[in-house]
Backbone as CSV, one residue per row, in Angstrom:
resi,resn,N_x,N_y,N_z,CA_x,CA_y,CA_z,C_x,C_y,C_z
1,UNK,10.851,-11.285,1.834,9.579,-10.612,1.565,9.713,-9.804,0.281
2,UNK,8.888,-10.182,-0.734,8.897,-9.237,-1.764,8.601,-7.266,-1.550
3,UNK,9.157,-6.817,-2.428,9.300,-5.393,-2.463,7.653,-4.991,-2.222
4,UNK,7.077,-5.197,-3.051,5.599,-4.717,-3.539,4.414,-5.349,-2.105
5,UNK,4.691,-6.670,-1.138,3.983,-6.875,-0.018,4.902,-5.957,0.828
6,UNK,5.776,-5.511,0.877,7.012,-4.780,2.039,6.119,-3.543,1.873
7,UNK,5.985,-2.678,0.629,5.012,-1.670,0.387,3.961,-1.170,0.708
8,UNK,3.175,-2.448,0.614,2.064,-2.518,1.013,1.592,-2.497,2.626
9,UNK,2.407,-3.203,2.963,2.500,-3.443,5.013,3.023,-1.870,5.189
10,UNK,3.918,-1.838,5.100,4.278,0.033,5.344,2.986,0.838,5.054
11,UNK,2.484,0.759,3.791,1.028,1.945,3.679,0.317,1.480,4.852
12,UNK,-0.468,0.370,4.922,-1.227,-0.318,5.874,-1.167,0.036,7.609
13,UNK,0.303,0.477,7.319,0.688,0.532,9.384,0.408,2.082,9.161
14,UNK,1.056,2.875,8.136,0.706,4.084,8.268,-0.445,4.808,8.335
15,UNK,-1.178,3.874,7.590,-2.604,4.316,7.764,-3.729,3.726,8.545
16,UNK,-2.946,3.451,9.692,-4.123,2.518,10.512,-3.732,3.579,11.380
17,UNK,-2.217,4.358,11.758,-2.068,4.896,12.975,-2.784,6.408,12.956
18,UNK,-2.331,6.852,14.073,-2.810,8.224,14.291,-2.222,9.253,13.663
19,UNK,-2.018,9.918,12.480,-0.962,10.376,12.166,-2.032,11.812,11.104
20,UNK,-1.647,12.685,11.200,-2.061,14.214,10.428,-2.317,13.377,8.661
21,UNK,-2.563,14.383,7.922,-2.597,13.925,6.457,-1.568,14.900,5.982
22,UNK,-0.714,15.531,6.731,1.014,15.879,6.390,1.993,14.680,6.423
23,UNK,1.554,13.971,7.767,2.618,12.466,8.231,2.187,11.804,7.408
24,UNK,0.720,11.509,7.271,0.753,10.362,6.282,1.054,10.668,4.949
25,UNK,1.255,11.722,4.061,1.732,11.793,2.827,3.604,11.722,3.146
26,UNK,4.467,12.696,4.222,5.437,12.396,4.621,6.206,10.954,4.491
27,UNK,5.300,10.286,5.309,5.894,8.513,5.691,5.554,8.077,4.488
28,UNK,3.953,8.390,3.602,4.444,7.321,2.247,5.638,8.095,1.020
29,UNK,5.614,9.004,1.290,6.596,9.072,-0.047,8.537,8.521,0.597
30,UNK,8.386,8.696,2.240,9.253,8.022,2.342,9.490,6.207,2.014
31,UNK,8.471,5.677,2.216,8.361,4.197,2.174,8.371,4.086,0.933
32,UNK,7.445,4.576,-0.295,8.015,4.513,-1.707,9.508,4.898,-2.419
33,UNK,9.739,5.802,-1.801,11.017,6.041,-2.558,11.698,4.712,-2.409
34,UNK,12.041,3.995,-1.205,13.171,2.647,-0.947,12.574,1.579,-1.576
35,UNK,10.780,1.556,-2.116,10.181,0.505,-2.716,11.022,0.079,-3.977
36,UNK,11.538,0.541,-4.475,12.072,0.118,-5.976,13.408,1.184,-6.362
37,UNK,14.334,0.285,-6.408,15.363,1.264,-7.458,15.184,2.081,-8.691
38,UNK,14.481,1.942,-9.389,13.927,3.105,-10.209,12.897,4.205,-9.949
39,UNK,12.808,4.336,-9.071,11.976,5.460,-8.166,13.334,6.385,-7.692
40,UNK,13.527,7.283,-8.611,14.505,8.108,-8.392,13.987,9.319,-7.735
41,UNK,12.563,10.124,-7.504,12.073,11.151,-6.721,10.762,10.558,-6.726
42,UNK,10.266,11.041,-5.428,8.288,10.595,-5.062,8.180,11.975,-4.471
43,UNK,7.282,12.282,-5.319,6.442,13.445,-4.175,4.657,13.255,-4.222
44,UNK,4.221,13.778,-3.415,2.717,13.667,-3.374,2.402,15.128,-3.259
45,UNK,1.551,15.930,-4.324,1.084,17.154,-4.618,-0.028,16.732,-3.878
46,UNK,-0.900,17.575,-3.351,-1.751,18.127,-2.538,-2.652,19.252,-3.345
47,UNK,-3.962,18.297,-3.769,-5.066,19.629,-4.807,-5.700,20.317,-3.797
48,UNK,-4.826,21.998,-3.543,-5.248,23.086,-3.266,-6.455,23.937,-4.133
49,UNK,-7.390,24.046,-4.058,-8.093,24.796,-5.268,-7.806,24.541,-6.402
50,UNK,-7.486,25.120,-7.647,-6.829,25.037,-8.693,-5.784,24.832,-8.998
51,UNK,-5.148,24.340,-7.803,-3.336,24.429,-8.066,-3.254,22.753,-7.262
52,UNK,-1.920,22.190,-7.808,-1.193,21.289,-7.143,-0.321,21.272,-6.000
53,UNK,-0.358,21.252,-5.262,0.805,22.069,-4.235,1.952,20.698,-3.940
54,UNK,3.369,20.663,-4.038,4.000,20.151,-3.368,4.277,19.702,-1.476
55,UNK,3.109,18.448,-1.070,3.361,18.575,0.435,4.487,17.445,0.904
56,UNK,4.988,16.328,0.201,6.142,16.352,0.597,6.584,15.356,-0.278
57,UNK,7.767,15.095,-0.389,9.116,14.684,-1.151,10.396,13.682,-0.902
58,UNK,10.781,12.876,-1.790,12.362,12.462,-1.398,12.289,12.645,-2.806
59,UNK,14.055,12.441,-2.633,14.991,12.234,-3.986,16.607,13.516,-3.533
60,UNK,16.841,13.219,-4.970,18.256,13.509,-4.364,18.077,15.078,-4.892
61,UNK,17.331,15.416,-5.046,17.050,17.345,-4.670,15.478,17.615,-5.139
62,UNK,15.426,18.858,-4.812,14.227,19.928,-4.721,13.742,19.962,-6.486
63,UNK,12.538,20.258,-6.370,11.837,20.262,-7.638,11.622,21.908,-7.447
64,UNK,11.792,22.240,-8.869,11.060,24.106,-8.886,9.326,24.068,-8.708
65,UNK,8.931,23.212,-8.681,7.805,23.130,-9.199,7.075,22.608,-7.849
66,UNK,7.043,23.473,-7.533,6.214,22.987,-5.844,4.632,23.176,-6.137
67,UNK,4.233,24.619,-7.127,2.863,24.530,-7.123,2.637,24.502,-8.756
68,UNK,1.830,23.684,-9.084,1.223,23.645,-10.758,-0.030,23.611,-10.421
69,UNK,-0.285,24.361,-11.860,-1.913,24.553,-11.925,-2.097,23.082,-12.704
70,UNK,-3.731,23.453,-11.935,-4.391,22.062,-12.440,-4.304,21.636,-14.123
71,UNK,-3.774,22.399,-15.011,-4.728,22.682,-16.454,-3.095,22.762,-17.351
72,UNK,-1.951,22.223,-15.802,-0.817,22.010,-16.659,0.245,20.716,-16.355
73,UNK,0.685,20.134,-17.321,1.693,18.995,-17.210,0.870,17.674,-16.940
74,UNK,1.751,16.738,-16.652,1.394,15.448,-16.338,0.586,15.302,-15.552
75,UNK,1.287,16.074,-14.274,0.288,15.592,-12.940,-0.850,16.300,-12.993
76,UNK,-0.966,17.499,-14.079,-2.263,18.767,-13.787,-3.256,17.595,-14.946
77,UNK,-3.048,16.955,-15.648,-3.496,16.241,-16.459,-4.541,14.516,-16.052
78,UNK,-3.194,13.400,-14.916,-4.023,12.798,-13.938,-4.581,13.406,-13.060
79,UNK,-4.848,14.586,-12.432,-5.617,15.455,-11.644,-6.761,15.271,-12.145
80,UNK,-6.982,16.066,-13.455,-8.497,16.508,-14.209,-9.015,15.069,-14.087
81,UNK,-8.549,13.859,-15.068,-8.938,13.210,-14.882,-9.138,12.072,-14.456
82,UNK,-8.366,11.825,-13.522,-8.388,11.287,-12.262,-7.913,9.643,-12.320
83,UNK,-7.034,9.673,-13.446,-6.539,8.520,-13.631,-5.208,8.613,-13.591
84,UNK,-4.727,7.073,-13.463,-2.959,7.221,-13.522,-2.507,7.303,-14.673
85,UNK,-1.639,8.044,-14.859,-0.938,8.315,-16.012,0.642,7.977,-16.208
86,UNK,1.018,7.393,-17.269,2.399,6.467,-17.535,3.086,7.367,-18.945
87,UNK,3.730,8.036,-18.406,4.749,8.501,-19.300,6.409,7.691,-19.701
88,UNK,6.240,6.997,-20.684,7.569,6.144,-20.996,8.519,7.021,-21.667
89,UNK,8.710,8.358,-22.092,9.656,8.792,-22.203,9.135,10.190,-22.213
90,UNK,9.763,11.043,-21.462,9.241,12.360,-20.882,9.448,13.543,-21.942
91,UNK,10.643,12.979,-22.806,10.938,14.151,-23.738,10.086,13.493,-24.473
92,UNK,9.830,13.142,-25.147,8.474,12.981,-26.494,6.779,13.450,-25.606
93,UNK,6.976,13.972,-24.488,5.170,14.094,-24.028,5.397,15.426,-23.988
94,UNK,4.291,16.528,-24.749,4.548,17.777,-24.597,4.051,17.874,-23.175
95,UNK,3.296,17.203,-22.657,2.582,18.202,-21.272,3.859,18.058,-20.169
96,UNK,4.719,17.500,-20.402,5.441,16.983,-19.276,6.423,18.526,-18.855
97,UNK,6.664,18.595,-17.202,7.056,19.975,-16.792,8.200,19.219,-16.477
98,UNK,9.501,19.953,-16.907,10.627,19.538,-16.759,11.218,19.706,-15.774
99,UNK,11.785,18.750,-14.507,12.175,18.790,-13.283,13.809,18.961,-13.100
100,UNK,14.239,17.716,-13.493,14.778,17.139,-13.496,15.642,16.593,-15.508
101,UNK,16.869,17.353,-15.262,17.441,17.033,-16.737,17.708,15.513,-17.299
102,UNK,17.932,14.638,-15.842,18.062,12.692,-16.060,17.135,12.494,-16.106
103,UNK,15.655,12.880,-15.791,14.382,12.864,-15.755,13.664,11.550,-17.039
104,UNK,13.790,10.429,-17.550,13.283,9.636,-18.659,11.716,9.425,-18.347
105,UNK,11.608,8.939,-17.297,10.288,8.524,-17.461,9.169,8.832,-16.157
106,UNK,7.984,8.693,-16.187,7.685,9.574,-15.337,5.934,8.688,-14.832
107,UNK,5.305,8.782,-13.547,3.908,7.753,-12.942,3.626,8.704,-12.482
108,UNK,1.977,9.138,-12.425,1.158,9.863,-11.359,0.131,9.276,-11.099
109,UNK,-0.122,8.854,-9.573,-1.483,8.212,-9.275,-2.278,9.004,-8.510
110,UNK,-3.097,9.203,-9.068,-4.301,10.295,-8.446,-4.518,9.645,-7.159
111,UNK,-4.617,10.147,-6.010,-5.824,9.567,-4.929,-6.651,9.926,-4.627
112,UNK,-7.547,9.162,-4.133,-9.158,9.817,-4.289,-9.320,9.944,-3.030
113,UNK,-10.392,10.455,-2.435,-11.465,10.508,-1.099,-12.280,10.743,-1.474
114,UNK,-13.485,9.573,-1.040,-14.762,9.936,-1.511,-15.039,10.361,-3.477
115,UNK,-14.504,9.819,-3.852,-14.133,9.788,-5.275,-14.155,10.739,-5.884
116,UNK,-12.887,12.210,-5.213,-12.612,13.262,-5.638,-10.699,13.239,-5.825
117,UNK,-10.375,13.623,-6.577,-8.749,13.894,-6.051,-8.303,14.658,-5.174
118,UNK,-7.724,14.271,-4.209,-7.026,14.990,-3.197,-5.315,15.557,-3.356
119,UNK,-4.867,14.322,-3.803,-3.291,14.500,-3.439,-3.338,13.681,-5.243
120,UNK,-1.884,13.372,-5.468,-1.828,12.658,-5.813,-0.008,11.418,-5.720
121,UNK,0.394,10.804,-6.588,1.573,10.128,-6.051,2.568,10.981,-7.687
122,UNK,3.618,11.118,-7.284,3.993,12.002,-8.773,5.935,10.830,-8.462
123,UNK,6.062,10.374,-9.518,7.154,9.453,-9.411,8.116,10.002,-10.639
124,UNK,9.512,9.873,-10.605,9.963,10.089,-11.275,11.276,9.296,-11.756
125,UNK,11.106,8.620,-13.019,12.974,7.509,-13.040,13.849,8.239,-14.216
126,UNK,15.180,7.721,-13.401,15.805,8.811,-14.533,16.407,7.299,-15.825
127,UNK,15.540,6.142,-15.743,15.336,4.998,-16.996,13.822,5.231,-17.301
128,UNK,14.332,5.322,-19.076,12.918,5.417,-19.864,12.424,4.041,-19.383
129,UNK,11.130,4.095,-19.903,10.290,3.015,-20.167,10.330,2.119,-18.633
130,UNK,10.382,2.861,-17.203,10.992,2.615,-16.173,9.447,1.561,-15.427
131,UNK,8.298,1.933,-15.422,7.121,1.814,-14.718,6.468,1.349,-16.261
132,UNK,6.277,-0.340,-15.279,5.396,-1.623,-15.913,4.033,-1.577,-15.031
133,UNK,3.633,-2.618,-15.558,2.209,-2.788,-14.838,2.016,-3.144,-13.545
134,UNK,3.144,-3.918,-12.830,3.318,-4.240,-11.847,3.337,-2.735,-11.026
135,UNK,4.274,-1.858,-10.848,4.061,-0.203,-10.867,3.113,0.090,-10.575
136,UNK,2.078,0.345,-11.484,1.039,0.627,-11.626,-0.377,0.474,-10.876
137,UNK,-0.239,-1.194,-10.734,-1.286,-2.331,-9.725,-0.467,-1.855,-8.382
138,UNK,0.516,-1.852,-7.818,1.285,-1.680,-6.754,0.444,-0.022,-5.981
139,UNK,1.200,0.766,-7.059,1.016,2.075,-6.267,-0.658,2.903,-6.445
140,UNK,-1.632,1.913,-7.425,-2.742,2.330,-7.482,-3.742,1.737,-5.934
141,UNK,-2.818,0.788,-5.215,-3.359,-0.031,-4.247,-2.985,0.778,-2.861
142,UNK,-1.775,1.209,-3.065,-1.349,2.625,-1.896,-1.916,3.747,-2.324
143,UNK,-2.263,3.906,-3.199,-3.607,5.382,-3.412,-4.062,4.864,-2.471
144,UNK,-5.332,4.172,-3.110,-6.237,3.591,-2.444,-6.495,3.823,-0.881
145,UNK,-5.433,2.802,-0.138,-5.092,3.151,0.891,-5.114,4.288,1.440
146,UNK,-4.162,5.377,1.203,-3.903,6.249,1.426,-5.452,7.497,1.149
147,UNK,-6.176,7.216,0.356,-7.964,7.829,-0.254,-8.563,7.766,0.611
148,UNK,-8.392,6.283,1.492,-9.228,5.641,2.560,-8.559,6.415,3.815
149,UNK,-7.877,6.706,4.021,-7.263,7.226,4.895,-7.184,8.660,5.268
150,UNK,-6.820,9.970,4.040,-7.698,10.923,4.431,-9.421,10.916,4.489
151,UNK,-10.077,10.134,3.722,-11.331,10.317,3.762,-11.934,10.356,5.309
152,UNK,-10.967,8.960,5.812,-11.265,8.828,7.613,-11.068,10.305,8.027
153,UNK,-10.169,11.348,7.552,-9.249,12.372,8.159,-9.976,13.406,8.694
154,UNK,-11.037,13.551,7.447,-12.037,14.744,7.081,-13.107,14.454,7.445
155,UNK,-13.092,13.165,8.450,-14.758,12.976,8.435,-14.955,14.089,9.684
């Protein structure tokens, strides 16, 4: 079974079951992280008011950066406007908030509900130029999912 349908069936079971919109951000950043060897940290921020909040995480340690304002870095940047954003090398992007010193390259996929941002997917490889298009089509399809899924949450 390819990586990217393995991905996809994991979002799909997670979000069909009964599960909080803590578990379901929990279980996908667990199921992404093992999606691909260059997925060196996944977290999914959570848009609190004006701020990003860190609600949950893998990788091989803690980020300082649990809460960013909307109006800073990468992810405060796909927030505003609500698109994914592809950073191929992290030191040449001024907005980028430094996590991680192996840190090269860097994906954020907004997710929507009801076509607002909620959360979003914040990826991090420590190889530049790490996240192709395939990436991109992959984890814009587990937004998705996952959009559809709190939207059910809040109804």
């Amino acid at each position: 079974m390819r990586v990217d349908s393995a991905l996809r069936d994991l979002i799909e079971e997670v979000c069909a079951a009964d599960v909080s919109e803590e578990e379901l951000y929990d279980r996908a950043v667990e199921s992404i992280i093992d999606a691909a060897a260059h997925y060196d940290w996944v977290g999914i921020y959570k848009v609190e008011g004006d701020e990003l909040v860190l609600n949950a995480w893998r990788g091989s340690e803690e980020t300082e950066h649990v809460r960013i304002p909307i109006s800073e870095g990468i992810c405060g940047f796909a927030a505003t406007e609500g698109e994914t954003v592809v950073v191929d090398d992290v030191n040449a992007d001024p907005r980028y908030l430094a996590c991680f010193p192996q840190t090269r390259s860097e994906i954020v996929v907004p997710i929507l509900a009801d076509g607002e941002v909620v959360a979003e997917i914040d990826i991090d490889s420590d190889t530049k130029a790490a996240f192709k298009e395939a990436d991109v089509q992959l984890l814009e399809e587990v937004a998705e999912m996952m959009g559809k899924k709190v939207a059910e949450l809040s109804e």
